[in-house]
N, C-alpha and C positions, 0 to 999 in steps of 0.2 A: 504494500500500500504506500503511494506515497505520502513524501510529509516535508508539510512545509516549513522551512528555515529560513530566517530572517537575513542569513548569510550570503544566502544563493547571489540575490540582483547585486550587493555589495562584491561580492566576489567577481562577477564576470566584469564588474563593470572596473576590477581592480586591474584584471588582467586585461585588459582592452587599454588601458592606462599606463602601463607600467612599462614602458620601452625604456625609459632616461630616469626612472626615480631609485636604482637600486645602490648608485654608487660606487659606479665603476670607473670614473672621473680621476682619482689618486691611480692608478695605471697606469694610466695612458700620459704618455711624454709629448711635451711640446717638441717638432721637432727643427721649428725654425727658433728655439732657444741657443743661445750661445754661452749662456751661461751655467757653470756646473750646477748640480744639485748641492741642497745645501747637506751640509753633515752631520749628523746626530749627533746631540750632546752625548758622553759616555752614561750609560746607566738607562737611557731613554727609548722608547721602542721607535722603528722609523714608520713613519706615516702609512706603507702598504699594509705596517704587521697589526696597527692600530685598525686599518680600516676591515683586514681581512675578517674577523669576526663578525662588526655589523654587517658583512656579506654573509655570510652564512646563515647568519640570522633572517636574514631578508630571502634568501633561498628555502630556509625550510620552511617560512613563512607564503612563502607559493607554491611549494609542497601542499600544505595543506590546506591552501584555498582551491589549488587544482584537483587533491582531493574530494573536497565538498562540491563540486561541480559535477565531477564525474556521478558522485552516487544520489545528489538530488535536482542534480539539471539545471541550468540557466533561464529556462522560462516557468515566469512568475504565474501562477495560476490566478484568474480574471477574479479580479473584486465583484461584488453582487451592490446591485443599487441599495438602496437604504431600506428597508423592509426585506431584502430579499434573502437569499442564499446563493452560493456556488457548490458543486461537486467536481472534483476530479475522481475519475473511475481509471484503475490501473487494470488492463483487459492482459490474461494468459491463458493457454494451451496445456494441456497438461498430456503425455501419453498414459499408456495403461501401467495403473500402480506395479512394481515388482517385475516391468514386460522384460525379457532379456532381447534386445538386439537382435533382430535377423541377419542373415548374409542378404545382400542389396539385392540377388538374381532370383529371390522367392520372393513370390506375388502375395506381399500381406498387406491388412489393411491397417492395424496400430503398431505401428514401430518409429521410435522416436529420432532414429539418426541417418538408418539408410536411406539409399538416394532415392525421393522422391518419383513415384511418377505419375505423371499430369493424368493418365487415363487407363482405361480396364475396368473389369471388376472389382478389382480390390486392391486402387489404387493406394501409394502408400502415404502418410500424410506427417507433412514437415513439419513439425510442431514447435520449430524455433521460430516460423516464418510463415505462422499459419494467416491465413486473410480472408476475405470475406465472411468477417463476425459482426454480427449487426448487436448492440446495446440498444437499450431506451429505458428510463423512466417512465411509470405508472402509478403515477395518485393512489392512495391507501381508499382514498374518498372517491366513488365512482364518480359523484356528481362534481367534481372538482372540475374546472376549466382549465383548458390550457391555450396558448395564443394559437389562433388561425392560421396555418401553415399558409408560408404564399407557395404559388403556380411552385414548379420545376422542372427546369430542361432537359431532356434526355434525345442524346443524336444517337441511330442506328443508322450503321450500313451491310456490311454481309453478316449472316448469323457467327456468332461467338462463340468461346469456348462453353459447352452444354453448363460448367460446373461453377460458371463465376456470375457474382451479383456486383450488377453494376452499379446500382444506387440504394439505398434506403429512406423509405418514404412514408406519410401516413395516412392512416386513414382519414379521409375526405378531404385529401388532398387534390390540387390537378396536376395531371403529368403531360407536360408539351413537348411532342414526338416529331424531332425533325429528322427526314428521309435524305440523308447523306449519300446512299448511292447515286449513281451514275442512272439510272433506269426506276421507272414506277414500280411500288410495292404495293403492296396491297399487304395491310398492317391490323393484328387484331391477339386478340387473349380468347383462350378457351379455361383459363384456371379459375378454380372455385371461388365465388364469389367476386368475382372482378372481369366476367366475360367479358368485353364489346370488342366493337369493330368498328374499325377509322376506313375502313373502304380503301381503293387504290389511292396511293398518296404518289403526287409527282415528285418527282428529284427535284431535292430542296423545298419542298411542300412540308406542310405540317398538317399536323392530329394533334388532340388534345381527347384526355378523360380520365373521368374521376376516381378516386381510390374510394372503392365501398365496402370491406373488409379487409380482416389482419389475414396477412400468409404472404406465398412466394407467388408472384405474379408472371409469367412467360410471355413475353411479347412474342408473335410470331407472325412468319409471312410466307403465302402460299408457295410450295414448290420447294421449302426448306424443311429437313430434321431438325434442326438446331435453333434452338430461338434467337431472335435478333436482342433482346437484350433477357436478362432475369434483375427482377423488381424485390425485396421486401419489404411489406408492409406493416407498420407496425401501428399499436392501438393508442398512441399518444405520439403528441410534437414534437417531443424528448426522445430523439432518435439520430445516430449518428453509425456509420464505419467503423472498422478499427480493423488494428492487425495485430500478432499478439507480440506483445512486448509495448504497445502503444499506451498510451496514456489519452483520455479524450478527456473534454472540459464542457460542462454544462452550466450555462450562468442564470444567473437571475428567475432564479426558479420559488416560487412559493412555500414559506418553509411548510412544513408539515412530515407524514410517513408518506415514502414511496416505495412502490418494489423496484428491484434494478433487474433487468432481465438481458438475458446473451442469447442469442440463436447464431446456427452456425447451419448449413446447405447440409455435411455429411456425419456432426458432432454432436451430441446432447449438449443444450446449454446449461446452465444456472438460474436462480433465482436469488437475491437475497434481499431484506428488508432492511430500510435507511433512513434516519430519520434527521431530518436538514432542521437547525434553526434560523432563526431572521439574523443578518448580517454577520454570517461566521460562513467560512471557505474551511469543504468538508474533505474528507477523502473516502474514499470505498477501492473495493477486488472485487473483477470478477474472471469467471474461468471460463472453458469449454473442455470438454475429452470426456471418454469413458466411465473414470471413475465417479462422475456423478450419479449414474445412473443408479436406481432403486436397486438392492438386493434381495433374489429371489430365493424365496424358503425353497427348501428342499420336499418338507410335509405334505 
């Protein structure tokens, strides 16, 4: 989970700074000087031996501001207006608890290291580098509002990889469908809850239509297997991308309890409950993989 420190913006903003303030000046010789250096009195240290300390001091002291950079990041997570809240949600991948390592030339589907492959049956799944994992926030309070999603753009031109989600979006949402090919498509959805049809669209023409339930939405266009884009829909505004090892940031959100939720195309997601209060920047985890999954009695 991250966590915020008051060091972080002070720090990047030290090392963005710090080319001429270390004191490296006592080194360096003038070299249009004609005159010797002067001599140390006997018993007295000479000026390099004096300064080389406060250099090391000033060295391990970016040590450990380059430290604190590394393990909490240089970007300050968004202040929430006056009344409100922020979240930052830390998104990971987990493979199967205890899994041992496959050889990379057996066709498995959870294995956490060998080399991935894009497609098959039981394709294998890179779980340092996993992506398309859709998050959102859901109000504890059904009747809770949330703001009005505006319109959103989506270009399709020849159908896509079957496995990848191009956007995530929400319900009753609009989604405006422009036809990037070269040639007229004829552009439509058969997936539950969100059928229509935008009829033959010209190259460079547009569709538009609404999101009327949560799920995976398939664009599709006559004459192709593969859909022209894959959609998720999600049941609130509070919805965003990630990949894992990401961090996403949600602002100005209503304090109250919400659920956080992860869905993922080929992974079980998560659920977990959060509860934001007004004018405090929160943190939360969430996951996707296998071992979420219920365990089944044997009885």
């Amino acid at each position: 989970m991250p966590r915020l420190n008051p060091i972080a913006d002070q720090s990047c903003s030290l090392l963005r700074h710090s080319g001429g303030g270390l004191g490296w000046g006592p080194f360096v010789k003038d070299a249009s000087s004609t005159q010797p250096p002067p001599q140390p009195s006997p018993g007295v240290p000479e000026e390099g031996e004096k300064t080389l300390p406060r250099l090391l001091r000033a060295l391990a002291a970016l040590l450990v501001i380059a430290s604190t950079i590394l393990t909490i990041g240089c970007q300050s997570q968004p202040r929430p207006s006056p009344g409100m809240a922020s979240l930052r949600v830390s998104v990971s991948a987990e493979p199967k608890a205890g899994r041992t390592d496959l050889p990379s030339h057996v066709a498995v589907y959870d294995s956490s290291t060998a080399t991935p492959r894009p497609q098959g049956d039981y394709a294998l799944v890179d779980y340092s580098n996993l992506d398309d994992i859709v998050i959102w926030l859901e109000p504890a309070n059904a009747n809770a509002a949330g703001p009005k999603p505006a319109p959103i753009p989506i270009a399709v031109d020849a159908p896509g990889r079957a496995a990848a989600v191009d956007k995530a979006v929400s319900v009753g949402q609009t989604i405006i469908v422009t036809n990037r090919a070269s040639h007229p498509q004829s552009i439509y959805s058969v997936s539950d809850g969100n059928d229509f049809d935008l009829g033959s669209v010209p190259a460079g023409g547009q569709g538009q239509f609404t999101v009327k339930s949560q799920g995976l939405i398939e664009v599709l266009t006559m004459g192709a297997a593969d859909p022209l884009a894959r959609i998720y829909a999600a049941p609130s505004p509070w919805v965003a991308m990630a990949r894992a090892g990401d961090s996403v940031d949600f602002n100005n959100l209503p304090p109250g309890s919400y659920r956080l939720v992860s869905w993922h195309p080929r992974l079980p997601g998560t659920e977990e409950t959060i509860n934001l209060a007004a004018d405090q920047m929160a943190g939360a985890s969430i996951k996707v993989g296998v071992n979420e999954l219920p365990k089944v009695s044997g009885k």
